[in-house]
C-alpha positions in Angstrom: 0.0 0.0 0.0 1.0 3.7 -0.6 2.8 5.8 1.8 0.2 8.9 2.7 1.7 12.0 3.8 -0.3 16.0 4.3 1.4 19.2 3.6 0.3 22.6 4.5 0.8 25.2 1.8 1.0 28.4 3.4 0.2 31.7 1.1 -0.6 35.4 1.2 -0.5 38.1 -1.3 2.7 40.1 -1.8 3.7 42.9 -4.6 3.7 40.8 -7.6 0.8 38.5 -6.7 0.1 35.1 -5.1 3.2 33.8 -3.1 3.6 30.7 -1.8 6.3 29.2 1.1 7.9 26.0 -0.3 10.7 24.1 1.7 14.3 22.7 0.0 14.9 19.0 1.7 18.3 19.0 3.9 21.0 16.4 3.6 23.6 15.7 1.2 21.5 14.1 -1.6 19.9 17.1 -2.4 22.3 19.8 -1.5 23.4 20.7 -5.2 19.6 20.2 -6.2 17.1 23.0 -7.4 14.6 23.4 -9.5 11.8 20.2 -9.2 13.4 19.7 -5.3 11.3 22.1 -3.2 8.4 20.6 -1.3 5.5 22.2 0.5 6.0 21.3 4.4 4.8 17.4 4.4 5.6 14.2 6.0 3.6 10.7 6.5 0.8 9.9 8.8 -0.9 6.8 9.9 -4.7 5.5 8.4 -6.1 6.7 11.4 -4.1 10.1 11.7 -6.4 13.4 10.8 -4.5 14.3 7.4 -5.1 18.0 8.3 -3.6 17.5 12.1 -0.9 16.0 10.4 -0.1 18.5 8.0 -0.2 21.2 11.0 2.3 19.2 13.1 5.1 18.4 10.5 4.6 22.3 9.3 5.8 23.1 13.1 8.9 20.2 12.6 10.3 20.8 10.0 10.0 24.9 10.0 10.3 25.4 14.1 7.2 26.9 14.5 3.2 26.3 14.1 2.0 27.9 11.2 0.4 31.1 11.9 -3.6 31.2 12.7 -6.1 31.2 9.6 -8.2 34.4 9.8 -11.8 33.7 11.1 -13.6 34.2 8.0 -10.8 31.7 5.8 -10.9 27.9 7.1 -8.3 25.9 5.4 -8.6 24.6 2.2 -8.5 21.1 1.5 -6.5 21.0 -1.7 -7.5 17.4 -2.2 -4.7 14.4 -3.0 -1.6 13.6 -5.6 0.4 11.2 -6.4 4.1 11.3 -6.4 6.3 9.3 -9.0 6.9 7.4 -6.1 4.2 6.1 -5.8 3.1 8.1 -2.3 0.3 10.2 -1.7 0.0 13.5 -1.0 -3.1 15.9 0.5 -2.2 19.1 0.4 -4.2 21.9 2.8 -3.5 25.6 2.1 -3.6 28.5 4.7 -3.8 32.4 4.4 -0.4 33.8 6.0 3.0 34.3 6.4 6.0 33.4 8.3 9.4 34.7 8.1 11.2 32.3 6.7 15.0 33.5 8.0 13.7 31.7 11.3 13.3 28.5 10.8 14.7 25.8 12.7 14.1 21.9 11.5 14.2 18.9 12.6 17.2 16.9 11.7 17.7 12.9 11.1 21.0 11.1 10.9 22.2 9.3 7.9 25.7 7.6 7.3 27.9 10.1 5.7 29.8 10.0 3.7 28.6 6.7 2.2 30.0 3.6 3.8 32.5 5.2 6.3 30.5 4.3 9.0 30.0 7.8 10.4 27.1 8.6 11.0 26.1 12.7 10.5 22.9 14.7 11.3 21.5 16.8 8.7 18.5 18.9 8.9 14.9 17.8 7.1 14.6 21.1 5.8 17.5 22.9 4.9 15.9 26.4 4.1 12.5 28.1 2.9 11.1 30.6 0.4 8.7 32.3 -0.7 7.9 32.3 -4.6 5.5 33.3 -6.8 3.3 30.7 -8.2 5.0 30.9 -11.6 8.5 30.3 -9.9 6.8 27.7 -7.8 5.7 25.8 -10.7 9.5 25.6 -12.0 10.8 25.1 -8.1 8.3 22.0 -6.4 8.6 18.4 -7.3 6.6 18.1 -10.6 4.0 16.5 -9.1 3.6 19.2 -6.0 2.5 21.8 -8.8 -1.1 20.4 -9.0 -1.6 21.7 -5.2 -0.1 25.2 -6.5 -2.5 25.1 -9.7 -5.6 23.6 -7.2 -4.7 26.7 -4.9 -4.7 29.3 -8.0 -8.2 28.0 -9.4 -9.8 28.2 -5.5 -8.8 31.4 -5.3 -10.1 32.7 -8.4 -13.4 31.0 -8.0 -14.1 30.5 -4.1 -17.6 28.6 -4.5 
């Protein structure tokens, strides 16, 4: 069966438009990696996890803080799911807001580095954030992330 996993797309309006805050992995695989790395703020869940409780909590891991309070009159969108070349799924939620991205603080994991030295080296899930346009998103996210981008675009144009 498929891994499942919820990301939060955080957004607001700055001076060119529609931005959107998308995450760059951490670690040594993807360090010289750009365009088609980024990532909205995700990670897996259980079947009997809440996919939008989910989403919320691996926001706050891998960026170091919760992501900021919808307004009253916006609830989150559900972006609905997507499927990853890998094979995983992905729901995607989106939220009015911001954050300031030069304080974020991830996670980290451990992986043996370099490859078969036997040393093992912690790197952080999330190496930095960004906010982009929805134009530079598109070229940024992992192909497949751009659906929740395009889903988020279309919502906003035509909230019923």
């Amino acid at each position: 069966m498929p891994r499942t996993s919820a990301g939060l797309l955080l957004h607001r309006v700055g001076a060119t438009g529609l931005e959107v805050l998308l995450v760059h992995p951490g670690g040594p695989f993807w360090a010289k990696k750009d365009d088609g790395a980024w990532s909205i703020p995700k990670g897996e869940h259980d079947d009997g996890e809440d996919p939008l409780a989910c989403a919320l909590r691996e926001f706050e891991e891998e960026l170091g803080s919760a992501p900021p309070l919808p307004p009253d009159d916006e609830p989150d969108r559900d972006l609905g799911e997507i499927r990853l070349k890998s094979g995983k799924r992905v729901r995607g939620f989106a939220r009015p807001g911001t954050l300031d991205v030069a304080e974020i603080r991830s996670n980290t994991f451990e992986q043996e580095w370099p490859p078969r030295s036997g040393r093992m080296q912690a790197f952080p899930e999330v190496d930095r954030a960004a906010w982009f346009t929805v134009d530079q998103a598109r070229v940024k996210l992992n192909p497949a992330q751009v659906e929740l981008v395009d889903r988020l675009e279309a919502g906003l144009a035509h909230p019923d």
